[in-house]
Each structure stands twice: as structure tokens, then as C-alpha cells.
BASE-12010 format. One record per atom (N, C-alpha, C, O): residue number from 1; residue in one letter; atom name; x, z, y. Coordinates in Angstrom, 2 decimals, decimal comma. Example, Ala and Ser with C-alpha at 12.3 -4.5 7.8 and 13.67 -1.06 7.14 Angstrom:
BEGIN
(pt 1; "A"; "N"; (13,19; 7,80; -5,69)),
(pt 1; "A"; "CA"; (12,30; 7,80; -4,50)),
(pt 1; "A"; "C"; (13,20; 7,80; -3,30)),
(pt 1; "A"; "O"; (14,24; 8,46; -3,32)),
(pt 2; "S"; "N"; (12,85; 7,08; -2,25)),
(pt 2; "S"; "CA"; (13,67; 7,14; -1,06)),
(pt 2; "S"; "C"; (12,90; 7,87; 0,03)),
(pt 2; "S"; "O"; (13,41; 8,04; 1,14)),
# end
This chain:
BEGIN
(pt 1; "X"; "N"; (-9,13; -5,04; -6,30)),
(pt 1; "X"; "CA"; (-8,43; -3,76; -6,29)),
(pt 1; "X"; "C"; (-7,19; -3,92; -5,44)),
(pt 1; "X"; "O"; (-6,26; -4,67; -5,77)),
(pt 2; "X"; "N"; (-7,20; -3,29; -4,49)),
(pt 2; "X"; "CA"; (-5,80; -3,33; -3,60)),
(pt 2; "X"; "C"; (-4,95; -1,69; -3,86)),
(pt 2; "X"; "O"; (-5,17; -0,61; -3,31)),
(pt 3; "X"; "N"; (-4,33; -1,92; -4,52)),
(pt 3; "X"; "CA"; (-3,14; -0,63; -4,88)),
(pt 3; "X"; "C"; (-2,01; -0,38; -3,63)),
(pt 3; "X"; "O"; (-1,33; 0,64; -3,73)),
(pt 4; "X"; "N"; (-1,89; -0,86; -2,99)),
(pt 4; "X"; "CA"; (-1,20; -1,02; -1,66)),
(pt 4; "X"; "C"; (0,28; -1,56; -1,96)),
(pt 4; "X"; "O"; (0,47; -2,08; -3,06)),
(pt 5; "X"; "N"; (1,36; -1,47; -1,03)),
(pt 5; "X"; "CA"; (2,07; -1,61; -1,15)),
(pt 5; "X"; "C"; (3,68; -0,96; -0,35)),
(pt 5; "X"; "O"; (3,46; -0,04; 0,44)),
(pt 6; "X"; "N"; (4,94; -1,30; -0,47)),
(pt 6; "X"; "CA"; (5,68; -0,61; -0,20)),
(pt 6; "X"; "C"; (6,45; -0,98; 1,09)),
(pt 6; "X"; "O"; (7,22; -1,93; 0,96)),
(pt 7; "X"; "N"; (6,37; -0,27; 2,59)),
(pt 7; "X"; "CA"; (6,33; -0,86; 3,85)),
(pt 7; "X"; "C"; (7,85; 0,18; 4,26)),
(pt 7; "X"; "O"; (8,18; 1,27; 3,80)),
(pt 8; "X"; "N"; (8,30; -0,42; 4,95)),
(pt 8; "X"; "CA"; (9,67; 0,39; 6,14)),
(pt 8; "X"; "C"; (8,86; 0,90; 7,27)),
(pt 8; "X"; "O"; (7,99; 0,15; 7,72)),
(pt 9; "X"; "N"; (8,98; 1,83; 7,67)),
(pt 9; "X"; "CA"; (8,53; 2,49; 8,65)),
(pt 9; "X"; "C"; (9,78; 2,86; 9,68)),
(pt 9; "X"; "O"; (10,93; 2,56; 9,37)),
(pt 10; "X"; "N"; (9,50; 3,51; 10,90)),
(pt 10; "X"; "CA"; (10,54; 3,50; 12,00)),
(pt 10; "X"; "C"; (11,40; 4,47; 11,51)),
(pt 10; "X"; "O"; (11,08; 5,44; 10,82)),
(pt 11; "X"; "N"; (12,59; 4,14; 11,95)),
(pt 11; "X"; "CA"; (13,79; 5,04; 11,24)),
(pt 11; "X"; "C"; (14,33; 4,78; 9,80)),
(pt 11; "X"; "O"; (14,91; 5,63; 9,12)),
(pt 12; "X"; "N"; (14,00; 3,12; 9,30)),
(pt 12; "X"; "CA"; (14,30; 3,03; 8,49)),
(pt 12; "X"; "C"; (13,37; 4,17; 6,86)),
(pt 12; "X"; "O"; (13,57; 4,12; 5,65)),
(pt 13; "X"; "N"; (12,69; 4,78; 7,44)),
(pt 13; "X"; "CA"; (11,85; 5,57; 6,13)),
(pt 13; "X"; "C"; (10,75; 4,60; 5,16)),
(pt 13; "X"; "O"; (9,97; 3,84; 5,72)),
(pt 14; "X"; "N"; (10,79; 4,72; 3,79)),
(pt 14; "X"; "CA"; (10,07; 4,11; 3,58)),
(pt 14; "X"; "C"; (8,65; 4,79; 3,63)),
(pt 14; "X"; "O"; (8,55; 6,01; 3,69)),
(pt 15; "X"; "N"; (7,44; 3,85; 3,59)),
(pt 15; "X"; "CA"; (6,33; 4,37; 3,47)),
(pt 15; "X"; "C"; (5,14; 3,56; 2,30)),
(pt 15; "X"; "O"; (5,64; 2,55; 1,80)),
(pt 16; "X"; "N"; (3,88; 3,81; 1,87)),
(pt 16; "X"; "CA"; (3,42; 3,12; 1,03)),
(pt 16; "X"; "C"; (1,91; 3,20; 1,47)),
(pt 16; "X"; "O"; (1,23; 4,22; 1,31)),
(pt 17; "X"; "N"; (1,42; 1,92; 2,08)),
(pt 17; "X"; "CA"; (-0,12; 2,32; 1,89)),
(pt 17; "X"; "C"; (-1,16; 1,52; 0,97)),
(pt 17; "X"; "O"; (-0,91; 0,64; 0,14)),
(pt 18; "X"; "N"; (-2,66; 2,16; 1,43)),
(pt 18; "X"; "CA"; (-3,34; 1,69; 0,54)),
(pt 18; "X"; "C"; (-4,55; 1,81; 1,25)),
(pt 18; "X"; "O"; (-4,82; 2,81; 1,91)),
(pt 19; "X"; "N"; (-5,29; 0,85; 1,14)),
(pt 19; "X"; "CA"; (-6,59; 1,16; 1,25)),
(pt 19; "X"; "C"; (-7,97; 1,45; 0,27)),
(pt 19; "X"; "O"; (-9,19; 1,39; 0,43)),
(pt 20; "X"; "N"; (-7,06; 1,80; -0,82)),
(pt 20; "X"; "CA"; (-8,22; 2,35; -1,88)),
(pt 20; "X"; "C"; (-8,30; 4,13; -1,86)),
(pt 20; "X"; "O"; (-7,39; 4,85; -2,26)),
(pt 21; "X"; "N"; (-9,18; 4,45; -1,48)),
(pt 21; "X"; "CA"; (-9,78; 5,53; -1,08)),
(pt 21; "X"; "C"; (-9,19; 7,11; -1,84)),
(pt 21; "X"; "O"; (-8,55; 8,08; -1,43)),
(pt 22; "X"; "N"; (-9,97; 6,58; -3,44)),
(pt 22; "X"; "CA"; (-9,79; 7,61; -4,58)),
(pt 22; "X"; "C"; (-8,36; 7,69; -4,57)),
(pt 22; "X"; "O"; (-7,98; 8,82; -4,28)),
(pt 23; "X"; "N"; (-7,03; 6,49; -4,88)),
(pt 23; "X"; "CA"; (-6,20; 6,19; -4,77)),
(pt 23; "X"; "C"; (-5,45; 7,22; -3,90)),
(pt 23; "X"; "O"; (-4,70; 8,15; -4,19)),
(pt 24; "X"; "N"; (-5,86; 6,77; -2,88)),
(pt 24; "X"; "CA"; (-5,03; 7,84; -1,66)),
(pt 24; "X"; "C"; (-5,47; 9,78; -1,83)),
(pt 24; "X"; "O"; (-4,71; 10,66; -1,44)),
(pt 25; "X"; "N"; (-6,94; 10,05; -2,53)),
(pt 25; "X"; "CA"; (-6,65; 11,16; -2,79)),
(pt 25; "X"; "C"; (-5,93; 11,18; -3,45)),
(pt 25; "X"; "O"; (-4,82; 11,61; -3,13)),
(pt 26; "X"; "N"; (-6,29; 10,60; -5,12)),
(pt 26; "X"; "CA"; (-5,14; 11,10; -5,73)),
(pt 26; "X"; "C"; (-3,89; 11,69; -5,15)),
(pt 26; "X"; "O"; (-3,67; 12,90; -5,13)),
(pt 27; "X"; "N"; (-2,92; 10,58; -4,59)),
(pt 27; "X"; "CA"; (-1,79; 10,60; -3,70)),
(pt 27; "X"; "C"; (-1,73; 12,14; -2,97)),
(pt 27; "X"; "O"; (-0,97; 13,08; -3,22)),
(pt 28; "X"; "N"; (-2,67; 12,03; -2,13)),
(pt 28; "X"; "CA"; (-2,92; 13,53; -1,35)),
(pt 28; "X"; "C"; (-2,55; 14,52; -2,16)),
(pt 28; "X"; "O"; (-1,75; 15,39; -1,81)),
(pt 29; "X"; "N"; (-3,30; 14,47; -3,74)),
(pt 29; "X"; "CA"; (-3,66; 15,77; -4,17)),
(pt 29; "X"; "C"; (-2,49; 15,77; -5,04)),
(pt 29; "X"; "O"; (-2,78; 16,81; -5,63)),
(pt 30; "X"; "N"; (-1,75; 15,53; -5,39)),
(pt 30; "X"; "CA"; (-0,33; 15,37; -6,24)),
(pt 30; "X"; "C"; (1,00; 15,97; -5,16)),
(pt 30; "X"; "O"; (1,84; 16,78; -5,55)),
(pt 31; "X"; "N"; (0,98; 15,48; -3,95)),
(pt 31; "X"; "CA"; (1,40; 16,01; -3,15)),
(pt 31; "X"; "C"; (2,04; 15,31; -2,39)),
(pt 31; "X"; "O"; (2,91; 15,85; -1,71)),
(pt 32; "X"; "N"; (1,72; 13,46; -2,26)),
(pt 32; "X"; "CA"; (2,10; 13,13; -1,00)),
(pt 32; "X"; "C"; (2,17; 13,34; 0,25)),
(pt 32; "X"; "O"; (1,39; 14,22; 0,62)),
(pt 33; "X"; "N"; (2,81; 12,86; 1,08)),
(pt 33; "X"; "CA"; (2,61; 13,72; 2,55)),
(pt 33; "X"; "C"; (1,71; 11,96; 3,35)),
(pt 33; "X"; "O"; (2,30; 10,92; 3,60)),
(pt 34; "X"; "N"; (0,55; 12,19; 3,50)),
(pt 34; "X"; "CA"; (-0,04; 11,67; 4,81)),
(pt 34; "X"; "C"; (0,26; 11,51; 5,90)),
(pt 34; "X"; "O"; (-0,24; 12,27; 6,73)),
(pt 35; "X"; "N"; (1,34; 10,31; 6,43)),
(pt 35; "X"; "CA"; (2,10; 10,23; 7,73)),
(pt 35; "X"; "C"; (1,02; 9,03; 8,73)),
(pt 35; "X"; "O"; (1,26; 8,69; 9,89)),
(pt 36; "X"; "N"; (0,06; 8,64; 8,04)),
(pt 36; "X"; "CA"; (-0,58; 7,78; 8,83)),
(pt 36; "X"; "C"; (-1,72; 7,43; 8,62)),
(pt 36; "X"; "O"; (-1,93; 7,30; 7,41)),
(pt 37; "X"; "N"; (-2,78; 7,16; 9,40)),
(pt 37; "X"; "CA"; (-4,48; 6,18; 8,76)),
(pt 37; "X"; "C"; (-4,52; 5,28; 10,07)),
(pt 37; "X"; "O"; (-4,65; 5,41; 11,29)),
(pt 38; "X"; "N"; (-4,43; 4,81; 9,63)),
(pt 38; "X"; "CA"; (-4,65; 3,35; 10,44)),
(pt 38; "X"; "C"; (-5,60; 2,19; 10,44)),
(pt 38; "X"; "O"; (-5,50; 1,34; 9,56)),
(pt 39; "X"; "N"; (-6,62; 2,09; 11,47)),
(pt 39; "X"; "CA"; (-8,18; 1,24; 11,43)),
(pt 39; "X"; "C"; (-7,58; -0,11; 11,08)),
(pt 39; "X"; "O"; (-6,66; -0,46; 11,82)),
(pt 40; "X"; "N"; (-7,88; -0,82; 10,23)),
(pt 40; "X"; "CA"; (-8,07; -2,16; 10,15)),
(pt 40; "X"; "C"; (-9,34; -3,00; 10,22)),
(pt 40; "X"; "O"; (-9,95; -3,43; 9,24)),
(pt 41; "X"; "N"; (-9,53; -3,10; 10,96)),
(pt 41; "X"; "CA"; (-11,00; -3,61; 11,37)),
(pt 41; "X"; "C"; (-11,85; -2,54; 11,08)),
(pt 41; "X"; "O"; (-11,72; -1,47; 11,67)),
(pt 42; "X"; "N"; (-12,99; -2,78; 9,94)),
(pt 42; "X"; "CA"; (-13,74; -1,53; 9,97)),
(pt 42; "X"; "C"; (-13,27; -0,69; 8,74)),
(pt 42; "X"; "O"; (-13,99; 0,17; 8,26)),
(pt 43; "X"; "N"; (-12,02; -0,98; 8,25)),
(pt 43; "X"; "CA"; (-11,80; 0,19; 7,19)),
(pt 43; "X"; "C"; (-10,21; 0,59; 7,99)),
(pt 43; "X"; "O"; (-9,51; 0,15; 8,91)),
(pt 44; "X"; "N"; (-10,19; 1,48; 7,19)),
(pt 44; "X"; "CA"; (-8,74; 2,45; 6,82)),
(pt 44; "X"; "C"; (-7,45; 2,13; 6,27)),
(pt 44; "X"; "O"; (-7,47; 1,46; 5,24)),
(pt 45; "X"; "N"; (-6,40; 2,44; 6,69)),
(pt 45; "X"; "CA"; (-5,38; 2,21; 5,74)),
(pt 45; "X"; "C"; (-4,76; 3,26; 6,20)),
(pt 45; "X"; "O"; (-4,62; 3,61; 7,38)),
(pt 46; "X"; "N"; (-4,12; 4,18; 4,47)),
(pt 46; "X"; "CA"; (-3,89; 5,17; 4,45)),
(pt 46; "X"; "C"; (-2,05; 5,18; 3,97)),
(pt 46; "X"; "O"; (-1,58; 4,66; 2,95)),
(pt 47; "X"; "N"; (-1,27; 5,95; 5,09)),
(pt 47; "X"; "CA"; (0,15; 5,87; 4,97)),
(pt 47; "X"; "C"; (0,83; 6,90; 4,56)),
(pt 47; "X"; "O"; (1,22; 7,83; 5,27)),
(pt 48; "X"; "N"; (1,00; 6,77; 3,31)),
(pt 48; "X"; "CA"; (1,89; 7,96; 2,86)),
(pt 48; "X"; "C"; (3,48; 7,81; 2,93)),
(pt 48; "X"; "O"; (3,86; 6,66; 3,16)),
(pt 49; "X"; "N"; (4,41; 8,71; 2,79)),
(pt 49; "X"; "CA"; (5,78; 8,62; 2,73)),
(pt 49; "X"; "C"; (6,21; 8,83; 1,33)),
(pt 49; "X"; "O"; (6,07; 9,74; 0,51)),
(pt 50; "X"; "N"; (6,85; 7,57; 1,36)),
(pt 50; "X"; "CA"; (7,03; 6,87; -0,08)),
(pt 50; "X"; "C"; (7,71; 7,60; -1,39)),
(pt 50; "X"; "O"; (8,45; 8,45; -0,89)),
(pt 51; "X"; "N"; (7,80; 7,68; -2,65)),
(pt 51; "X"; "CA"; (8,60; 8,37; -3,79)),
(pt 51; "X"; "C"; (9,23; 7,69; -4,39)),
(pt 51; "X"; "O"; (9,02; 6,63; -3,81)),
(pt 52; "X"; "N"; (10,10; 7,42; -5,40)),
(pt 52; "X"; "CA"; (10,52; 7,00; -6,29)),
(pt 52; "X"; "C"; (9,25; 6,61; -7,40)),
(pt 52; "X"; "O"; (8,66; 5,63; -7,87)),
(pt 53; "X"; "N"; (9,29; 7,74; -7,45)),
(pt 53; "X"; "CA"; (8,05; 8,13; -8,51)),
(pt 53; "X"; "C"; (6,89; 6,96; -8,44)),
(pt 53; "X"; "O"; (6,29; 6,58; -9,45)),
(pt 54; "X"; "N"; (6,68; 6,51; -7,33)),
(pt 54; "X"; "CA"; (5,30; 6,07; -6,79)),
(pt 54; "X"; "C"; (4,86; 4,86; -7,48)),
(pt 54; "X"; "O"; (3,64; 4,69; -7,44)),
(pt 55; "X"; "N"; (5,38; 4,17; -7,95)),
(pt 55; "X"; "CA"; (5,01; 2,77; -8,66)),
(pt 55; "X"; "C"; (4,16; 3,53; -10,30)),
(pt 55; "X"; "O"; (2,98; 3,37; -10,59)),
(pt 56; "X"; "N"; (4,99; 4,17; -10,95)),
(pt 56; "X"; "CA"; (4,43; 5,03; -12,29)),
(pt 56; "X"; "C"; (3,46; 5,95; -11,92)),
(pt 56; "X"; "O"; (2,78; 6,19; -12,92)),
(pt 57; "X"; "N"; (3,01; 6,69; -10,82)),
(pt 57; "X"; "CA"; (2,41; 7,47; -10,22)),
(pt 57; "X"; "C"; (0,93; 6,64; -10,10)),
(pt 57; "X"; "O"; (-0,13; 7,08; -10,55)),
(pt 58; "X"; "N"; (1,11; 5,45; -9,45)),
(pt 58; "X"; "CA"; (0,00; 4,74; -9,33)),
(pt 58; "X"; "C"; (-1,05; 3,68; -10,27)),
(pt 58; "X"; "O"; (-2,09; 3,05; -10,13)),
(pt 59; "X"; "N"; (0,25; 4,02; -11,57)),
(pt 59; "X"; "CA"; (0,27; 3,15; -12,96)),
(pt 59; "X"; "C"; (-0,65; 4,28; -13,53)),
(pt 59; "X"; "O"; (-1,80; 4,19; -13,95)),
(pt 60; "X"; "N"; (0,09; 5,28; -13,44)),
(pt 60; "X"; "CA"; (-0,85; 6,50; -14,08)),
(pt 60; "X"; "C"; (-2,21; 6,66; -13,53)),
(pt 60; "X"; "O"; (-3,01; 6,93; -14,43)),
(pt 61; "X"; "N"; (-2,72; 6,58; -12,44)),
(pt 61; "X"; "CA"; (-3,99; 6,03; -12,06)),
(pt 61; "X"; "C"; (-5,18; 5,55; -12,21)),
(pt 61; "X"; "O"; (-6,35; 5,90; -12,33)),
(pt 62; "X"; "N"; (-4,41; 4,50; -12,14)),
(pt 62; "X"; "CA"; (-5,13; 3,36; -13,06)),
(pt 62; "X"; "C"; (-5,00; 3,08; -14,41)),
(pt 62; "X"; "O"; (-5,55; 2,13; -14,96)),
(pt 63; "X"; "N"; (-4,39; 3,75; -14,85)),
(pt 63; "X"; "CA"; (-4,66; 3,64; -16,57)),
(pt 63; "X"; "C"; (-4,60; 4,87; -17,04)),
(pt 63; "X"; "O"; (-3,77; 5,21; -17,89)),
(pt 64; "X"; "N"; (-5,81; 5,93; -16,35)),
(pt 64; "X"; "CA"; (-6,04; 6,94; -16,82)),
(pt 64; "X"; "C"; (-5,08; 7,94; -17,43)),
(pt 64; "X"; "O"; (-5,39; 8,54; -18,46)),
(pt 65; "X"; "N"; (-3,85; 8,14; -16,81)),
(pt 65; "X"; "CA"; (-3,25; 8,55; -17,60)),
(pt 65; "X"; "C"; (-2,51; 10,08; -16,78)),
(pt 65; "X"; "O"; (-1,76; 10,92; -17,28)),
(pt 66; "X"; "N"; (-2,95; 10,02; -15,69)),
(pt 66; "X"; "CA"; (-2,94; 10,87; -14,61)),
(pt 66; "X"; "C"; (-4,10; 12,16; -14,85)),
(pt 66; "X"; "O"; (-5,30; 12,25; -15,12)),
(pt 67; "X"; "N"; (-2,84; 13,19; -14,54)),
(pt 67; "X"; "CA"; (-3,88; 14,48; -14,31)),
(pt 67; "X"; "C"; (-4,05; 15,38; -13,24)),
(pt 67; "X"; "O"; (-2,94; 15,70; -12,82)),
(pt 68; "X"; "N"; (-4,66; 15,74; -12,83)),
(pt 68; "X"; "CA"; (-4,78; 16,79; -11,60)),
(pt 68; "X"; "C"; (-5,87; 17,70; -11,38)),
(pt 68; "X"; "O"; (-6,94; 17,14; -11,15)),
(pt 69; "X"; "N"; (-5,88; 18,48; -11,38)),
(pt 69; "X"; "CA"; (-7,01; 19,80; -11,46)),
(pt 69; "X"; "C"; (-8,54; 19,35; -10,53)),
(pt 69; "X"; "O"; (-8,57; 19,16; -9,31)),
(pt 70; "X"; "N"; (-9,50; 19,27; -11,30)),
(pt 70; "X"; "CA"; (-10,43; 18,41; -11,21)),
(pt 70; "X"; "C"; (-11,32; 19,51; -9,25)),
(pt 70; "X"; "O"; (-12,18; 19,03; -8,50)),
(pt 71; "X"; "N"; (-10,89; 20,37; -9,16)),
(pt 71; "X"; "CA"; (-11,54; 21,25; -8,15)),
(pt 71; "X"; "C"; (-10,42; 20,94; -6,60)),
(pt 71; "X"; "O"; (-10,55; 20,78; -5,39)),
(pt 72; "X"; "N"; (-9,42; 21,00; -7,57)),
(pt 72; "X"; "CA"; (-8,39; 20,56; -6,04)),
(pt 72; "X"; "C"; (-8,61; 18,88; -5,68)),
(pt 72; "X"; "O"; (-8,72; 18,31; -4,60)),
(pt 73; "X"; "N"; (-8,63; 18,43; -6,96)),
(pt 73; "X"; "CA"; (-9,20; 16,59; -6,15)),
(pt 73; "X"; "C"; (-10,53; 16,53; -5,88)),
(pt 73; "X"; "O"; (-10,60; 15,66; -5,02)),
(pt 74; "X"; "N"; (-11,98; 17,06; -6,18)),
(pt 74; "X"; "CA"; (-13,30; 17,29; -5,40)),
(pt 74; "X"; "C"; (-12,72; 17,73; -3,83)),
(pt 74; "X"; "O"; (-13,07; 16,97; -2,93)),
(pt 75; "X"; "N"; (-11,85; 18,91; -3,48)),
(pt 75; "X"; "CA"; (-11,48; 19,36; -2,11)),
(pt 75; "X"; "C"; (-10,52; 18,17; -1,49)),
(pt 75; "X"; "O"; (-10,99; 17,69; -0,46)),
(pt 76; "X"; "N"; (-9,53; 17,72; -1,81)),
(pt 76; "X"; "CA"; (-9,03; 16,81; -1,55)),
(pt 76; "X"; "C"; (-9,82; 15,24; -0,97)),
(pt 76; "X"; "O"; (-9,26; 14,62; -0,06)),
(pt 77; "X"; "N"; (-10,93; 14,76; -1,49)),
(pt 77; "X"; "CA"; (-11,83; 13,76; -1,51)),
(pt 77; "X"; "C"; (-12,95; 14,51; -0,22)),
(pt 77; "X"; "O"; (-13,22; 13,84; 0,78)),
(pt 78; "X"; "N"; (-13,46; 15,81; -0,40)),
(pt 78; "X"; "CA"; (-14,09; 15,79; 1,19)),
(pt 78; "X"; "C"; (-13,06; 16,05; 1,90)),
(pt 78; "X"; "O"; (-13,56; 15,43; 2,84)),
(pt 79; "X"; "N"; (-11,76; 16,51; 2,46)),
(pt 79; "X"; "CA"; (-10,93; 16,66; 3,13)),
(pt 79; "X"; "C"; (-10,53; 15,35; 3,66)),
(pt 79; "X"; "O"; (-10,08; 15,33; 4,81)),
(pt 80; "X"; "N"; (-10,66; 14,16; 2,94)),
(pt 80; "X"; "CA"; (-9,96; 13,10; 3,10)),
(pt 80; "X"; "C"; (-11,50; 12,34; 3,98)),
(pt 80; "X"; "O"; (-11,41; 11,39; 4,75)),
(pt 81; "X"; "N"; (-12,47; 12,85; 3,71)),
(pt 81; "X"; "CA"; (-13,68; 11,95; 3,87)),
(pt 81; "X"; "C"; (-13,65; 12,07; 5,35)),
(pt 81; "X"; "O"; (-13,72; 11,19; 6,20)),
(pt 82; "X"; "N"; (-13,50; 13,52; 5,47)),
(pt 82; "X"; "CA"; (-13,77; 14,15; 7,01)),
(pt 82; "X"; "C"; (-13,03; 13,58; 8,21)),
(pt 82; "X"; "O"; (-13,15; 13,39; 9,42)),
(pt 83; "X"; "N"; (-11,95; 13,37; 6,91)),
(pt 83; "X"; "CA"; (-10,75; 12,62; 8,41)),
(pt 83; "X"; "C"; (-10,93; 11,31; 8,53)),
(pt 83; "X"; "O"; (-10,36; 10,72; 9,45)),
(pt 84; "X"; "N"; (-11,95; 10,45; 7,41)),
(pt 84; "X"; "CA"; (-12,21; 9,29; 7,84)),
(pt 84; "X"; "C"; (-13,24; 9,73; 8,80)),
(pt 84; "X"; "O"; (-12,73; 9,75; 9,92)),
(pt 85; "X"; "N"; (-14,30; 10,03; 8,82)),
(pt 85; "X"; "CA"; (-15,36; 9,91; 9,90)),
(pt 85; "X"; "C"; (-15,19; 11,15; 11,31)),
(pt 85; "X"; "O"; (-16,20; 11,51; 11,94)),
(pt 86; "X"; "N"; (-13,58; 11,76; 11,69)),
(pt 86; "X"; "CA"; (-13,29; 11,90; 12,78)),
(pt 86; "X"; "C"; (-11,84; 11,44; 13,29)),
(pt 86; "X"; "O"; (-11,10; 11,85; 14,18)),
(pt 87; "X"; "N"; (-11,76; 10,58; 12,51)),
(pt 87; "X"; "CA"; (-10,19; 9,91; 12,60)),
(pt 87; "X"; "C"; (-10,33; 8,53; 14,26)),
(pt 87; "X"; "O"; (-9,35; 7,87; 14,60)),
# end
């Protein structure tokens, strides 16, 4: 399980990625902002701009403890799919 981690980006901004998929919708669908996807060999790594929040955010996750409207994360997950296979 790679949960990602917490990176500096230019201008001093922080950023956080991940290459776990569901993960990054989640992220998406909560309302991170998507500043980057980036090929690593043959997968993805997905760059969001970082929260406070984000360490408990990703705790909530993974220990089920996270909620989000089950129709906006189905749209979120093909939205995210699409931009892997024209990214």
C-alpha cells in the first residue's frame, strides 16, 4: 500500500502524491485540487496541493471512516480513469 507522501513543489507550495488510484479519487472527490499526474514508468503519480487536513483525511480512508456521496465518487473514478488513458 503506498499512501503517498508530502513533497515541496516550485514556489515553495506544498504538494502530496500518491499512486494509489481509489486514494486519489477519494482526494479528488472531497475536494482536492489536482495540480499534477506524472508517468513513472508504466504507472501514474497523482499530485495534489497539500491540506492540513491531509494526514487524518487519508487515515479516514483507510480505516473506513470516510464519507462521500457514493454517485459523486462512481463520477469521480471514471473522470479520473479517462485522464489516465489520455494523459
Amino acid at each position: 500500500m503506498s499512501t503517498g507522501q508530502g513533497i515541496k513543489m516550485a514556489g515553495g507550495r506544498a504538494g502530496f502524491e500518491t499512486r494509489d488510484f481509489y486514494l486519489a479519487c477519494f482526494l479528488r472527490c472531497t475536494g482536492y485540487d489536482l495540480i499534477d499526474l506524472r508517468a513513472e514508468g508504466r504507472r501514474k503519480v497523482f499530485v495534489f496541493r497539500d491540506r492540513p487536513t491531509r494526514r487524518n483525511d487519508v487515515l479516514a480512508f483507510y480505516g473506513q471512516g470516510a464519507a462521500v456521496p457514493p454517485l459523486a465518487f462512481s463520477t469521480t473514478i471514471k473522470d479520473m480513469k479517462a485522464l489516465l488513458h489520455n494523459a
